[in-house]
N, C-alpha and C positions, 0 to 999 in steps of 0.2 A: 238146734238148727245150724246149720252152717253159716259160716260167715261169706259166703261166695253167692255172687248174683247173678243172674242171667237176664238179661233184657233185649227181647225181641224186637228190634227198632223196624220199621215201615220207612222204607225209602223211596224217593222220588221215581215214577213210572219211566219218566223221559225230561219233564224241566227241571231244574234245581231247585228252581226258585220256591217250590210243590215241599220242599222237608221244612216240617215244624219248626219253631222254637225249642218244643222239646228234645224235640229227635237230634237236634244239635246239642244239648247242653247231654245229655244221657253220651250220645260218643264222645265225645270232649271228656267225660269223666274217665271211661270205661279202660280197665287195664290193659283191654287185648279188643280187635274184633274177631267172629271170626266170620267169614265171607264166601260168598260162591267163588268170585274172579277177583284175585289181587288187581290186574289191572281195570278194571271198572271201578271196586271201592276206592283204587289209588285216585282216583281221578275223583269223587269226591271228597279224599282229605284235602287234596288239592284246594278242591274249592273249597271248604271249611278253614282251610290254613292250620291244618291238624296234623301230625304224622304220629298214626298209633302200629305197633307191632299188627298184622295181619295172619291168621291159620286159614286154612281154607277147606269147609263142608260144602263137597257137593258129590251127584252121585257118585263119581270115581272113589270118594273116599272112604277107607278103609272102615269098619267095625274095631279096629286096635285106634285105630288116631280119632273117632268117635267116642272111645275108651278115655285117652287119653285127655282131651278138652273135658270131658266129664269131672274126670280125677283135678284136675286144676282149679277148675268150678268149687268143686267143692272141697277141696282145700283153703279154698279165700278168696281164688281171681274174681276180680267183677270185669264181667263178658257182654260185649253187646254182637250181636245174631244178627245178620241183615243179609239181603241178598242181594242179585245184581239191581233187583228193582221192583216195587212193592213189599205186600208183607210175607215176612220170614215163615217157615215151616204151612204156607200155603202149597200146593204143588213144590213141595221142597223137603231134602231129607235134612233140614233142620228140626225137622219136628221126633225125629230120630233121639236128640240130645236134648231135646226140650220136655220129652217123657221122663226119658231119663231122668233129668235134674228133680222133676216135680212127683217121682217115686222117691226119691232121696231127699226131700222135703226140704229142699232149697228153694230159695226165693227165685219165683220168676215173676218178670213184669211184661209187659208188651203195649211197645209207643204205634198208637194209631195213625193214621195217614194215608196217602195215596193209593188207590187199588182198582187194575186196572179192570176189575171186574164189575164193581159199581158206578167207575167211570163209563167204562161200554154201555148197561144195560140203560145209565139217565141218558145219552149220547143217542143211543141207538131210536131214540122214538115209542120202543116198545112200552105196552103195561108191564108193572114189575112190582108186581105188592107181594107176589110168590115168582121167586126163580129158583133155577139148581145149577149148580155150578160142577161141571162134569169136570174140567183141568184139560187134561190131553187124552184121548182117546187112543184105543189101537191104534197100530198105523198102516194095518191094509185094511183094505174096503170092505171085508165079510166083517171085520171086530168092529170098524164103525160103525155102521150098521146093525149087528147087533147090541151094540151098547145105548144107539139109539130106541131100537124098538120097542121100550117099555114109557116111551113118552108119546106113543103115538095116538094117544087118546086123551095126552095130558095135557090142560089148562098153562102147566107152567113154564115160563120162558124156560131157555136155555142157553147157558154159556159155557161158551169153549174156548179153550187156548189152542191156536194149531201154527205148525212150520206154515212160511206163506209158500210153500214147493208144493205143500200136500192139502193146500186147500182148495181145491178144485177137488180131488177125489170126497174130500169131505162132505162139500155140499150135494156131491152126487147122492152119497149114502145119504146122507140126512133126508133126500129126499123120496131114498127108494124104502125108508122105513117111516117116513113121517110127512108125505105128501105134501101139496102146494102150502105150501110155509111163509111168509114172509120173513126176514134172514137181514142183519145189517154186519158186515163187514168193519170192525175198528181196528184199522192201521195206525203206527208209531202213535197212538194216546199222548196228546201233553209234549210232542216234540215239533218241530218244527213244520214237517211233511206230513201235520195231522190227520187221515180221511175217512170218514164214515161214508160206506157204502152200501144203500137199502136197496133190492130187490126182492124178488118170490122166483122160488125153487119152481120147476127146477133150472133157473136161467143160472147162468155161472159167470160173471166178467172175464173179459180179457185181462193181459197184460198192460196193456193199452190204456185202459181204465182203471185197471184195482195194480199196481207195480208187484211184483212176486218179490217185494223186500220190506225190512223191517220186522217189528213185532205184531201178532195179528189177534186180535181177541174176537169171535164168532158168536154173535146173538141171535137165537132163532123164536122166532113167539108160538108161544102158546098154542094149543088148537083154540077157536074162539066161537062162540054162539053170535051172529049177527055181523061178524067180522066186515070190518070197514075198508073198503078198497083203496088200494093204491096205484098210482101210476103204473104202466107196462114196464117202461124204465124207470134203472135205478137213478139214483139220485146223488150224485157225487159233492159230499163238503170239504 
């Protein structure tokens, strides 16, 4: 086995204060990161009082510089994988170089933590004993739409990551394939301007109400047997 490590570290959604002990002592160790945006990780060595060599995987990056990180891996570097925030090779082509390693029967580890996906769905209100976790959808209204329409008989929550530009077309679709829904909007999670926003489809927020910025994570419930009403209006936290 090689003497090179990969460790998939889980970073902070939006507080700092949110990374481990672990997740602190694994970068501290680690020879190299490598990273979505040098300047976001910059900004937590900053705050760790760290300064590690940074490479950067994200989609622009090449299949030869994918290669390359690979070949250093296992050669010896020990590497820790993070991205601009939560965990690595979720909705991310780190999972690209994280196969890689673990056909090449290098050690991978992965530091748990923050994730804004479990943080939405406790947040959100909704039942959550079964969700699915869709990531990003198409990004015109027929592909959402049909990527919803196989849950339109389904029990189980659903969660989505979407642009806040294109969430409004989103919630349209979800509800020209999955009917009067209940639906909670989680804006900037764990940062400052945090707001969960619970309505039923197919009502849509303004500007006004839900800001068209930040990071947006989209919960939509279940179909449900005896479903328990909620207000007309949402409900702004």
């Amino acid at each position: 086995m090689s003497e090179g490590r990969l460790v998939l570290v889980t970073t902070p959604i939006g507080n700092l204060g949110d990374l481990t002990e672990r997740a602190r002592e694994v970068l501290a160790e680690a020879d190299w990161w490598i990273v979505e945006d040098t300047r976001v990780s910059g900004k937590l060595q900053t705050h760790l009082g760290c300064r590690k060599p940074m490479r950067v995987l994200n989609d622009h990056t090449s299949p030869a510089a994918v290669q390359g990180y690979f070949l250093e891996v296992r050669d010896g570097a020990r590497v820790a994988l993070l991205t601009d925030g939560g965990a690595p090779a979720v909705s991310d082509p780190g999972a690209l170089l994280t196969d890689k390693c673990r056909d090449a029967d290098i050690e991978v580890d992965a530091i748990p933590g923050p994730s804004a996906v479990t943080t939405a769905v406790t947040a959100s209100g909704f039942f959550g004993q079964r969700f699915v976790f869709l990531g990003f959808l198409g990004r015109k209204a027929g592909s959402m739409a049909s990527e919803l329409k196989p849950f339109a008989e389904s029990p189980l929550t659903i969660v989505l990551f979407e642009s806040p530009f294109r969430v409004a077309n989103l919630l349209a679709a979800a509800f020209s394939s999955l009917g009067p829904r209940r639906y909670a909007i989680c804006r900037e999670l764990t940062k400052l301007h945090q707001q969960v926003f619970r309505d039923r489809l197919p009502a849509v927020p303004d500007e006004t109400v839900v800001p068209r910025k930040g990071e947006f994570t989209i919960v939509i419930e279940g179909r449900r047997r005896g479903e328990i009403g909620m207000p007309e209006t949402g409900e702004d936290a």
